[in-house]
C-alpha positions in Angstrom: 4.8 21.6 13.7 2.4 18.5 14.3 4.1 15.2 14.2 1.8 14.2 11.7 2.7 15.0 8.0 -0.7 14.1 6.7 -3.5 13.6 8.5 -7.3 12.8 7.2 -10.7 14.1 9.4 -14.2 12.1 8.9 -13.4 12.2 5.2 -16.3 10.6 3.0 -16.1 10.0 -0.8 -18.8 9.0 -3.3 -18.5 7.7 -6.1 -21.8 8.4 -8.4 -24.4 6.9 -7.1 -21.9 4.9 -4.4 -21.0 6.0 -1.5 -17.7 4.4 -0.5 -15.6 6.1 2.7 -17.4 6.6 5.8 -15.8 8.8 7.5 -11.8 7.8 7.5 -9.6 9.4 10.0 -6.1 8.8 9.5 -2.6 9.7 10.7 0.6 9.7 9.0 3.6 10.4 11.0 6.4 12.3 9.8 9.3 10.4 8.8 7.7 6.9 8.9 6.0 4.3 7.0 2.5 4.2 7.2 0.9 0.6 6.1 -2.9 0.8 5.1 -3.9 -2.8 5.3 -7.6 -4.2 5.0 -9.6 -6.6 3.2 -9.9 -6.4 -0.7 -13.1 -3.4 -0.7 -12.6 -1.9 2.5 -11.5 1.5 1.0 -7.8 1.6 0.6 -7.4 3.0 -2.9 -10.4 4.8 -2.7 -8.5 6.9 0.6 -5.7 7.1 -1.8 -6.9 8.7 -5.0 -9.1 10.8 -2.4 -5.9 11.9 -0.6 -4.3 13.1 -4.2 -7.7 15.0 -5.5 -8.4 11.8 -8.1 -12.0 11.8 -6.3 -12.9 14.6 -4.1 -14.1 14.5 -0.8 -17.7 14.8 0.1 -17.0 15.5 3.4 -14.4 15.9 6.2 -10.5 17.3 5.7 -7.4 16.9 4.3 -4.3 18.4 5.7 -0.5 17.9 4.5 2.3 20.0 6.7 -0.7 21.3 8.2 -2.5 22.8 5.1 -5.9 21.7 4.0 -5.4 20.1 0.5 -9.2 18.8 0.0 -10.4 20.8 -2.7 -6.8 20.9 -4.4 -6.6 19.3 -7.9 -4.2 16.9 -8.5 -1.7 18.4 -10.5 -1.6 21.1 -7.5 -1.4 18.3 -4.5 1.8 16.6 -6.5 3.0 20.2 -7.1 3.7 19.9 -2.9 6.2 17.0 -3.4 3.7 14.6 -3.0 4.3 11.5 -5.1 1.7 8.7 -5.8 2.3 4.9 -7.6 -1.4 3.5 -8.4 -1.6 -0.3 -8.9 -1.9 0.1 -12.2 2.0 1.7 -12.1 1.3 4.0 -14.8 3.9 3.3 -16.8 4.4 4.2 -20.9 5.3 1.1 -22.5 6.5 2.7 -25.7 9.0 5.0 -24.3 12.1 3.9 -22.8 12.8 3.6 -19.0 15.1 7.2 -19.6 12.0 8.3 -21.3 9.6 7.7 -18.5 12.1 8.6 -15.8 12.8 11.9 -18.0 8.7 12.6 -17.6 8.8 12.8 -14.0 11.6 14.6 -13.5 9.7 18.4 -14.0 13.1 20.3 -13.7 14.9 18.6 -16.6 14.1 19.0 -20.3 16.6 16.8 -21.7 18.4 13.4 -19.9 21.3 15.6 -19.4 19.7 17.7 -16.8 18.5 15.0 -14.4 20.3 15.3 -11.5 23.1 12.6 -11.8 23.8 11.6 -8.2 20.1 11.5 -7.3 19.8 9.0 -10.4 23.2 7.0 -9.4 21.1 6.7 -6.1 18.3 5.4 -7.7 19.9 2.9 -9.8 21.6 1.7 -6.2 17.9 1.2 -5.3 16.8 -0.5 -8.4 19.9 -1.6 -10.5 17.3 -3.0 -13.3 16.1 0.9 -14.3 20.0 1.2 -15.1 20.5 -1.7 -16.6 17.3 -1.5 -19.0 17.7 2.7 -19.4 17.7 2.1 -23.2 14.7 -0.5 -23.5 11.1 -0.2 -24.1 9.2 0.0 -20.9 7.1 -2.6 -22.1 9.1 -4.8 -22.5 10.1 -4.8 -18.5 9.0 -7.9 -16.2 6.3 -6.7 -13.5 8.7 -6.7 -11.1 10.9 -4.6 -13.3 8.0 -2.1 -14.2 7.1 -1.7 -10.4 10.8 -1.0 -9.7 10.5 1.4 -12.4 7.4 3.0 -11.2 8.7 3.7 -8.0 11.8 5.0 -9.0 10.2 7.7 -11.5 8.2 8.9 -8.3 11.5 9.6 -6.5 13.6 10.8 -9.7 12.9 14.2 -7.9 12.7 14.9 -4.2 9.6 14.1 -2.7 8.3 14.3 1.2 5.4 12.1 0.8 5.3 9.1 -1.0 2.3 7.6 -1.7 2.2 3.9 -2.7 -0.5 0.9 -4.1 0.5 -2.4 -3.6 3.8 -2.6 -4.9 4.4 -5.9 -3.9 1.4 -6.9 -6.2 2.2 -10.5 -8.5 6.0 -10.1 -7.6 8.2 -12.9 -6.9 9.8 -13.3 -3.4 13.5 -11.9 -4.5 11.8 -8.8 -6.1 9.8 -8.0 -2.8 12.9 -8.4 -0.8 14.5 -5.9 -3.5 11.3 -3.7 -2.8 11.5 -4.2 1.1 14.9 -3.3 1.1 14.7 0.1 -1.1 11.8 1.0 0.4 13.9 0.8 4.4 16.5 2.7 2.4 13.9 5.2 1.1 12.4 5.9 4.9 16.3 5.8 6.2 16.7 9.2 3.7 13.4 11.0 5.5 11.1 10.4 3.5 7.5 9.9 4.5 5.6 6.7 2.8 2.1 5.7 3.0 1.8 2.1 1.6 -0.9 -0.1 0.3 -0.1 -3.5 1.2 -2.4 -7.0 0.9 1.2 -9.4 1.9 1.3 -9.2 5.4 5.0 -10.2 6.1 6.0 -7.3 3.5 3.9 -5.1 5.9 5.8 -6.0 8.9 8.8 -6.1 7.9 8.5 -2.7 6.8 6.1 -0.6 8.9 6.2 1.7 12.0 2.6 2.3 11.9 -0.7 0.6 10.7 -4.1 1.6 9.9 -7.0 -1.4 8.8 -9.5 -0.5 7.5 -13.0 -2.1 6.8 -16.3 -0.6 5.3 -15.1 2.2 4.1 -13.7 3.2 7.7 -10.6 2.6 9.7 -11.3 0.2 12.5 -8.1 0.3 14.1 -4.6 2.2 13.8 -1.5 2.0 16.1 2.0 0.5 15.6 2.8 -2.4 13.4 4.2 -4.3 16.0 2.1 -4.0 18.0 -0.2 -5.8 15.3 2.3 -8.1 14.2 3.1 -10.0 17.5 -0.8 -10.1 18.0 -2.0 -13.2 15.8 -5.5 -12.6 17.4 -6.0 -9.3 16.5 -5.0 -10.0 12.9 -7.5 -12.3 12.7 -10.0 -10.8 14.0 -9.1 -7.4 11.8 -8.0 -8.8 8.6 -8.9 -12.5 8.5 -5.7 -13.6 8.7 -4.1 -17.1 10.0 -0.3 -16.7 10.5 
């Protein structure tokens, strides 16, 4: 079994008339967190609604646990316990948190069926889903709806988790919330691919990095690596730490 739970070969994506990955090769290794970092256009989101069958590949692979998912539709690629949070979050405004949770959770028809100790882990996670089960989802703070969208990914078991910037507009006690669900998330086994712009959120949390630029990735190894290297993060991202 590769080490890799995901991996993506020379995979290019139009979109219409646009042609917007070049080519991205990228690893995800079992068990880890995987940050995707670049500059705002270099790809990032396009790689991940690629990765779930949102846009289809034009060319080049991809493989989860070693199968090749590229021509896959969606609902079939999350049918693999593959779970993916856009930016957007996705969430219904006018149901309740329950009500949203309950949508996600395929095996349940009613609130009843959820299963309860996965949920009491959840609201461990995030105690606001708990505490606002019987509100509108609208009615959540952005923090609270991000929390919310996260947890409905992982109301069921999943062995890829697929995040976009979930620390997004938050303030800094929600992303220290987020950091520290997220270590407890990786801590249980499972396997995350994260979107990240905030750079300390990035490494605090990951094990491995991929930049990307131009629709390609431009360099990929461990996040410390990255982290104690001030020169290469300017020279890769633009950034002054």
């Amino acid at each position: 079994m590769s080490d890799n739970l995901l991996e993506l070969s020379g995979v290019h994506t139009h979109i219409g008339a646009y042609h917007i990955l070049h080519g991205v090769d990228l690893a995800v290794p079992r068990g880890q967190l995987t940050m995707l970092l670049g500059r705002n256009g270099a790809g990032k989101t396009t790689t991940l609604r690629t990765i779930m069958g949102l846009w289809q590949a034009s060319q080049g692979s991809v493989r989860f646990n070693g199968t090749d998912i590229t021509r896959l539709d969606t609902p079939q690629i999350a049918g693999l316990n593959i779970a993916y949070v856009p930016e957007a979050m996705g969430i219904f405004s006018d149901l309740t948190v329950k009500e949203n949770m309950l949508l996600a959770a395929r095996r349940a028809r009613h609130a009843a069926q959820m299963d309860e100790a996965r949920l009491k882990w959840i609201f461990g996670l995030f105690p606001a889903v708990e505490k606002f089960w019987n509100h509108p989802a609208g009615k959540l703070s952005g923090g609270q709806k991000q929390m919310l969208a996260v947890a409905r990914a992982i109301v069921e078991p999943r062995e890829l988790l697929i995040i976009d910037e979930p620390s997004k507009g938050l303030a800094p006690s929600i992303i220290n919330n987020m950091i520290d669900a997220f270590g407890q998330l990786k801590a249980s086994g499972v396997t995350i691919l994260l979107v990240e712009q905030n750079f300390n959120f990035a490494k605090r949390l990951g094990d491995t990095v991929a930049v990307m630029d131009n629709g390609v990735v431009v360099h990929a190894g461990s996040m410390q690596e990255l982290a104690d290297d001030e020169g290469l993060q300017t020279s890769l991202l633009g950034l002054a730490l």
